[in-house]
N, C-alpha and C positions, 0 to 999 in steps of 0.2 A: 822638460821645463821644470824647475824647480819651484816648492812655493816657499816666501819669505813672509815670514811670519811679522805681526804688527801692529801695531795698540791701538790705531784707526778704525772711529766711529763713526765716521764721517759730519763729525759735526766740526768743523776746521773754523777755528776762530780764537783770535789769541789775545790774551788778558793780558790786556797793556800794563798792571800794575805787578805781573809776577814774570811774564813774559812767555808763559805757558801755552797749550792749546789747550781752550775752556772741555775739548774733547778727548783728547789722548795722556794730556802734561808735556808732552815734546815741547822743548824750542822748535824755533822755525829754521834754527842751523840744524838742530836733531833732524828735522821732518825733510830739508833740505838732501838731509847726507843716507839719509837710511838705507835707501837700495845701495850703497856704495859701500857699508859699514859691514863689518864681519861678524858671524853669528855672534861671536863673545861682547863683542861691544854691546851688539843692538839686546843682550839679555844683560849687561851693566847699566845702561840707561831705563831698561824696561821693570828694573827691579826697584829704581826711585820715583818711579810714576805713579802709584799710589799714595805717598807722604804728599808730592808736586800736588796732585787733584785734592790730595785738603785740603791744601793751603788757598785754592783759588776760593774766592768769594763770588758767588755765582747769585748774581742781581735776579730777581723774580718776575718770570715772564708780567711781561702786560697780557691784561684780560680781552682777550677778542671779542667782537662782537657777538658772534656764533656762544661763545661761553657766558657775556652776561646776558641775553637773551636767555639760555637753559637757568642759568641762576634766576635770574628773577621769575620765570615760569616754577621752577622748585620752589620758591618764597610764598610765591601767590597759592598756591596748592598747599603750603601747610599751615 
């Protein structure tokens, strides 16, 4: 069995406004075709995926409960 190499984080979720995965930079035709795509391709597209991952604008988690709980416990202590 061979292994296929692949810029998968598993955070699979795609920015509607660049059309990227907010996790690898793939399209969803790239992510689609990968296993079918021949080494050369899949290191032509894996070689523009760092410029793709700047360009996304990545919105800042919301604060969970669990976190502002810790935060406001760090507040009160100092």
């Amino acid at each position: 069995m061979t292994t296929v190499e692949t810029p998968c984080i598993l955070v699979c979720s795609i920015d509607e406004k660049t059309g990227y995965c907010f996790g690898c930079g793939r399209t969803r035709e790239e992510i689609a075709a990968w296993m079918t795509m021949g080494p050369d391709r899949r290191q032509t597209v894996m070689a523009v995926l760092p410029d793709r991952l700047s360009k996304i604008v990545r919105k800042p988690r919301r604060e969970t409960r669990r976190r502002r709980l810790e935060r406001l416990k760090r507040e009160r202590e100092d």
